[in-house]
N, C-alpha and C positions, 0 to 999 in steps of 0.2 A: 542452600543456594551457593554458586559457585558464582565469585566475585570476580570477573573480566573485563575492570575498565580502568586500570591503574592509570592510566593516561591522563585519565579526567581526573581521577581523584585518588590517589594511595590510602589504604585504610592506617588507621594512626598506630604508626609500628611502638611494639611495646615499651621500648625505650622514650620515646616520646612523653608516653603518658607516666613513665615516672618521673619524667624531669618535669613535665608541668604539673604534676600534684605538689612537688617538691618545692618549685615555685611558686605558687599560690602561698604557701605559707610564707617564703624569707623575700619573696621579689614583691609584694605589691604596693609598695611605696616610689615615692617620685623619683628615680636615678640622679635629676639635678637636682636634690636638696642635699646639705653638707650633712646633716644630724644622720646618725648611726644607720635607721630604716632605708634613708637612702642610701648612704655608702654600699649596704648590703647589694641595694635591689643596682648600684651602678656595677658592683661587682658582677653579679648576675650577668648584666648587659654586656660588659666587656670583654667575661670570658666567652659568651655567646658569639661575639662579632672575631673573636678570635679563630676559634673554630669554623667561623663560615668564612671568613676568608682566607684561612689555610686551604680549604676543599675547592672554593672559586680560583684560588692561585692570587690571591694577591693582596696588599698590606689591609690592616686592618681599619686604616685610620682613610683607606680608599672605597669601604663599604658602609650603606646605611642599610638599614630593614623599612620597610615600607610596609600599607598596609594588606599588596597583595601584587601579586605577580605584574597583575594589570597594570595596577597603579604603577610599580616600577619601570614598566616597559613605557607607557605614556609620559613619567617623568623624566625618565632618560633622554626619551627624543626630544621630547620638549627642551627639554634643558642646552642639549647638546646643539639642537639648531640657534637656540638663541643666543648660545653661548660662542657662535662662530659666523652670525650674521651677516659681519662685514664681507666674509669673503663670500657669502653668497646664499640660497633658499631651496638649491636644490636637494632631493633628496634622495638615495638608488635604497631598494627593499625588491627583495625575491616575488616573485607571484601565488609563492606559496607561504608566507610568513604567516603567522598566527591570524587570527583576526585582530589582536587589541594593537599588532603592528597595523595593517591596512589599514586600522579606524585611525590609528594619527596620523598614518600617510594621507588619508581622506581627510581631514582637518587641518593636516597645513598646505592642502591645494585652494582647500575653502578660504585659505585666509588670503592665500595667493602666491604660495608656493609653486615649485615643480615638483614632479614624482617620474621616476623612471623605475618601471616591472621590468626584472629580468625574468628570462622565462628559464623555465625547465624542462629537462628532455621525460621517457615516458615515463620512468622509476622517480620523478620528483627530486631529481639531483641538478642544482646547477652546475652548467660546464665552468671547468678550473679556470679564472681568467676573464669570466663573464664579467666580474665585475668591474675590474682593469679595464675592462671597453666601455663601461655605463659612466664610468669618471669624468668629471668635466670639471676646468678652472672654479667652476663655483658652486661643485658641490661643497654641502655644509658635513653631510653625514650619508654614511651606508649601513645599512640592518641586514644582517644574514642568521639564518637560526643556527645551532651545533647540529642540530636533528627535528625532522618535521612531526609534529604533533598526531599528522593523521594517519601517516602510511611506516613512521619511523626511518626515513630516509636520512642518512645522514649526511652534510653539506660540506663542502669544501672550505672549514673557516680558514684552515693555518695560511693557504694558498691568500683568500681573498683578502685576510689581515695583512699578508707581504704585498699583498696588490694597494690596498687601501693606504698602507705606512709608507708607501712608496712616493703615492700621488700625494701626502701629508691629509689625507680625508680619517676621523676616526670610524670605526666602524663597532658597531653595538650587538651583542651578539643574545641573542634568546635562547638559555641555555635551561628553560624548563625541563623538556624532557630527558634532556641528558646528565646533570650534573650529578646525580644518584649515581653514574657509572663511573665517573672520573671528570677531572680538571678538561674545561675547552682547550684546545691546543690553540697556537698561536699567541700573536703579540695584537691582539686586539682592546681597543678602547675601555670600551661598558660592559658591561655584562650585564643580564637580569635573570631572577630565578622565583619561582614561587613555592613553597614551603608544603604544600598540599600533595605536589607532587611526587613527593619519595618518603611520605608516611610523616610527617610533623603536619603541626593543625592549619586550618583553610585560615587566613587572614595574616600571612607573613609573605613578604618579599624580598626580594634581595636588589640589590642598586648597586655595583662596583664600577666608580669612575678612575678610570686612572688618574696620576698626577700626569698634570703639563696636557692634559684635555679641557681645552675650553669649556667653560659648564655655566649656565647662568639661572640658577632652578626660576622658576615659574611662579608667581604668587606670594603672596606676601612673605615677609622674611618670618624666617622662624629662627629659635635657638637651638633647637634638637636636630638632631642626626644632619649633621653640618648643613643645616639648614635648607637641605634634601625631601623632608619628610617630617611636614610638621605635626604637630600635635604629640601627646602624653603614649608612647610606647607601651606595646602589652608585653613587658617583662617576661611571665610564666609563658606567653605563646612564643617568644622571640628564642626564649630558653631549650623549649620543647624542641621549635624547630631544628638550631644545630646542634641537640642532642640526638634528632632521628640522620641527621646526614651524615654526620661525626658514624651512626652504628651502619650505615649503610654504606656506608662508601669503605668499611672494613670487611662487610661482608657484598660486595660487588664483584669483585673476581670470580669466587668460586658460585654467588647465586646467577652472575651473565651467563658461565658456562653451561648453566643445571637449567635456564629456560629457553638458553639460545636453542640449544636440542629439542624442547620442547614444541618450540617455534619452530623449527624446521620440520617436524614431525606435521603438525597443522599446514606448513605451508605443500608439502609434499602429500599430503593427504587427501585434503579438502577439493583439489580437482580431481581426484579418479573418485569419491564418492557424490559429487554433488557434478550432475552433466551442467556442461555451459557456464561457466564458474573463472575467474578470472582475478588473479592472486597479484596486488600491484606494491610496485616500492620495491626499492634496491632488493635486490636478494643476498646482496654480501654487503656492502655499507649501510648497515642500519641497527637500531636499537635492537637490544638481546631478545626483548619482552614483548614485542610489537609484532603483531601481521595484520594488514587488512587484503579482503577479499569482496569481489561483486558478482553479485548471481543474477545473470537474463532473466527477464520475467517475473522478477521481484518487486515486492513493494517494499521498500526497507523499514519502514513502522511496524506493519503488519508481521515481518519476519523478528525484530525485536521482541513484539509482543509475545509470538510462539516460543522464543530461545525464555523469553523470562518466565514464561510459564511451565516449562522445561526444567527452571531451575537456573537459569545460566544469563548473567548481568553482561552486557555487549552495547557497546555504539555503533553509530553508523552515521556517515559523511552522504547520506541518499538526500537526493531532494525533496523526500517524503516524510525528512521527520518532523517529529511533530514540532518543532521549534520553527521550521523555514520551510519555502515551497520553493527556494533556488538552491542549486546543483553548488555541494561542495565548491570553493572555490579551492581547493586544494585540487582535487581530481579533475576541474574545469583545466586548470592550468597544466596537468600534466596529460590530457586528453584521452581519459580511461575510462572504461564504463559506470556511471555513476549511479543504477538501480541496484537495490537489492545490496548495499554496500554493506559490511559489518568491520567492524573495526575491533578485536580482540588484544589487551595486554594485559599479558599476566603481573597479578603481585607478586612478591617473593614468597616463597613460601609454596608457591601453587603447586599439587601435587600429580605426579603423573596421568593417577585416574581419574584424576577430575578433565585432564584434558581428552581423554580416552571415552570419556561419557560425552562428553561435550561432541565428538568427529561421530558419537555412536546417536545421536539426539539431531544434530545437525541437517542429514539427507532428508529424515522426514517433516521437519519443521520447514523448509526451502518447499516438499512437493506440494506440503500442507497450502502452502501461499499460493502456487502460482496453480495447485487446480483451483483453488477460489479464484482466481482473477480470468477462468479460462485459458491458461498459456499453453501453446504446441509443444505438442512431445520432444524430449530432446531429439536433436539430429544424431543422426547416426553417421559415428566415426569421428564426433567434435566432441567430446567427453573432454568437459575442466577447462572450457572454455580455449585450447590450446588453438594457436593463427592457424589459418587452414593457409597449405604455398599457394593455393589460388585467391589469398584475401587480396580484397585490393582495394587499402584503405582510404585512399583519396584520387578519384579518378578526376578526367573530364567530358564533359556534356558534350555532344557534337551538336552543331545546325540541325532542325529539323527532329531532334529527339525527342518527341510527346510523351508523355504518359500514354499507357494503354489501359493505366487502372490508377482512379483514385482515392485512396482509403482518407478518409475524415475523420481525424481525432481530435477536433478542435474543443474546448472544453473539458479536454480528458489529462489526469494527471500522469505520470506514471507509476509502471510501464507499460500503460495500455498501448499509447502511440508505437513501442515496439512489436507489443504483441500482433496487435490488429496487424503490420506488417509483416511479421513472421508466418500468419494465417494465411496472407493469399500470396506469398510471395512464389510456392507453388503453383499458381493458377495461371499464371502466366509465363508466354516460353522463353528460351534462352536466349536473352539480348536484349526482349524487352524492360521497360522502363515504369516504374512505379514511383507513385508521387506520393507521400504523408501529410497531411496537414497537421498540422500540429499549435500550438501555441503556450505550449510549456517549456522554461529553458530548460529540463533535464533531455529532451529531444536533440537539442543543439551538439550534445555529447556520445547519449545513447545509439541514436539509430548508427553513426558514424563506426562507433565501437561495435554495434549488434553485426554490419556487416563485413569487418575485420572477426570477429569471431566466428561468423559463418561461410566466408569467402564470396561475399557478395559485393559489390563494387559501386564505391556513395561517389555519387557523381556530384554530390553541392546542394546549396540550395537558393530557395529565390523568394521575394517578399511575398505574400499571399492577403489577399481581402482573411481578416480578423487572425492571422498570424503568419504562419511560415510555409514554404512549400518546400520537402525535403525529398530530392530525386534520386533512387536506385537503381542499379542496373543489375537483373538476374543474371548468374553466373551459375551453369549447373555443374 
């Protein structure tokens, strides 16, 4: 098996597991007790918080560990709005933040907060500045990520921290998927990180508030980790963690350059062997290790299942995994096609042929799916999903424009509702107008993108008895 989803989860790099075997033995006594067991196990902790915040960039005595990335990101903001309340409840986060950011954006609307989504252009980058406009007298706080978890995108913090220190707003930054590569740049507030992700063990987190940031943690008071993160510390896990970012962040230079290549190899590959295929996310600002891609006519469970059976461990942001039946909010936001989605990042370590086998495994696991699903042959001369100059991705409807054909996918997931479209979009001649019914939200996204990849022209859509009416216009 060839492991491709570092993103979600790093496997526990070997230095890790010496330091938490190591652990186990001199760390598992209580850090705040005076007697010897403790001293040791506070020694432990402190050279730990040492080294994580040397690599975060900031004092030691401005970071706690938490019990996981989540937890850090929900306490941060928690903390941060409550801790600046007077001036106000508002709150600005990207439309593409994490989810465990939008679930506390969605809990302090519920409590009776504001929220303002910046958006993002098509590569999932906020524009430089975006946030400097979403400022208002009573914002409390701004959440920006370093780099997007799904597509590897990486964001304009140094800019939006000069933007945010300006307007005197802190700004929190979700430094999950990057902090294995180097320090977030800028003069920002929080930071958050989760310990799973660059090879130490799943249930650490990192919390760094700056001094002179209003903070007012949530919840009953505690004595531990300045009263940030209560409850008895996992010592041997907290140990392990800034043992494995201490060994990664030395070998981060030369292992960015040795997959960045790698990564360009997949990105440059994957559409001239896989027709209709559609490669999304910065192509120059973004993580070394990361590519994701979406294939027309795909089911993205059903193509998971094939890659793993193949050998090869991959995500996908599709609306078809088995987790959800709605569309990426990541690829919603940046308005790309959301079937057939895969999301590949390599560990370190990963070796040339493994991704050689992977582009060689790939074409037939994609045909495997979409002749089970009945999908039209590819077009010809749209090879890798590239914009055809005739796309014309968001038209408009004229008076009098009917359907002259209406395909019925209602109750259908995807991407049937594209396919059955792609089927008769031939049968009809040049100008005419085709209607989709649909009632799935990956429709909302796909058919839009399906006719920017084929040069077809989405004229909108309109409410319909038991879902949606999505109207095209044939373009030959």
């Amino acid at each position: 098996m060839a492991y491709f989803d570092s993103a979600s989860s790093a496997p526990l790099h070997p230095v890790a597991r010496q330091a938490l075997l190591a652990a186990l033995d001199e760390g598992w006594a209580d850090p705040a007790r005076l007697y010897r067991e403790g001293r040791r196990a506070r020694l432990l902790l402190d050279a730990a918080r040492e080294t994580a915040a040397e690599a975060a960039g900031c004092r030691p005595d401005e970071l706690v560990f938490t019990s996981s990335g989540t937890r850090a990101v929900h306490d941060g903001i928690a903390g941060a709005l409550a801790g600046r309340r007077r001036v106000g409840r508002h709150l600005v986060v990207s439309a593409v933040e994490h989810s465990c950011v939008l679930q506390s954006a969605a809990a302090h609307a519920a409590d009776g907060g504001t929220v303002t989504e910046v958006g993002t252009d098509r590569a999932g980058r906020v524009a430089p500045g975006a946030y400097a406009a979403a400022l208002r007298p009573d914002t409390a706080l701004a959440c920006l990520q370093s780099a997007n978890h799904e597509v590897g995108t990486e964001q304009p913090v140094a800019q939006s921290a000069q933007d945010c220190r300006a307007a005197g707003v802190p700004l929190l930054v979700d430094a999950a998927q990057s902090l294995a590569w180097g320090p977030v740049p800028g003069d920002w507030s929080l930071l958050t990180a989760s310990a799973h992700k660059w090879g130490g063990p799943p249930g650490v987190g990192l919390l760094a508030v700056r001094k002179g940031v209003r903070f007012a943690p949530r919840g009953p008071a505690d004595e531990r980790e300045s009263g940030r993160a209560p409850g008895f510390p996992d010592v041997p896990a907290v140990v392990a963690a800034a043992a494995a970012l201490r060994a990664v962040r030395q070998e981060a230079e030369r292992e960015a350059a040795r997959l960045r290549a790698l990564v360009e190899r997949i990105r440059a590959r994957v559409p001239e062997l896989v027709p209709e295929t559609e490669v999304v996310g910065d192509p120059v600002r973004r993580l070394p290790h990361l590519v994701t891609f979406s294939c027309l006519y795909v089911d993205g469970e059903a193509l998971l299942h094939e890659l793993d059976r193949a050998g090869f461990s991959v995500s996908s942001g599709s609306s078809c995994t088995a987790s959800t039946l709605v569309p990426s909010h990541v690829l919603r936001a940046m308005g790309v096609l959301s079937e057939g989605n895969v999301r590949v990042s390599l560990p370190p370590g990963t070796a040339e042929a493994e991704v050689e086998r992977f582009l060689g495994v790939l074409p037939g696991a994609v045909a495997e799916v979409r002749a089970r699903l009945g999908a039209p042959a590819p077009a010809d001369g749209a090879p890798g999903g590239r914009r055809s100059p005739a796309a014309r991705p968001g038209g408009e409807e004229s008076a009098g424009d009917e359907p002259v054909l209406t395909v019925d996918a209602l109750g259908r997931r995807c991407p049937v509702p594209v396919i059955e479209l792609a089927k008769v979009i031939g049968d009809v001649p040049d100008g005419a107008v085709i209607a989709v019914l649909a009632d799935d939200a990956a429709a909302r996204l796909d058919i839009p993108a399906w006719c920017a990849m084929r040069g077809q022209e989405y004229l909108g859509e309109r409410p319909a008895e038991g879902g949606t009416s999505y109207r095209v216009r044939r373009r030959a």
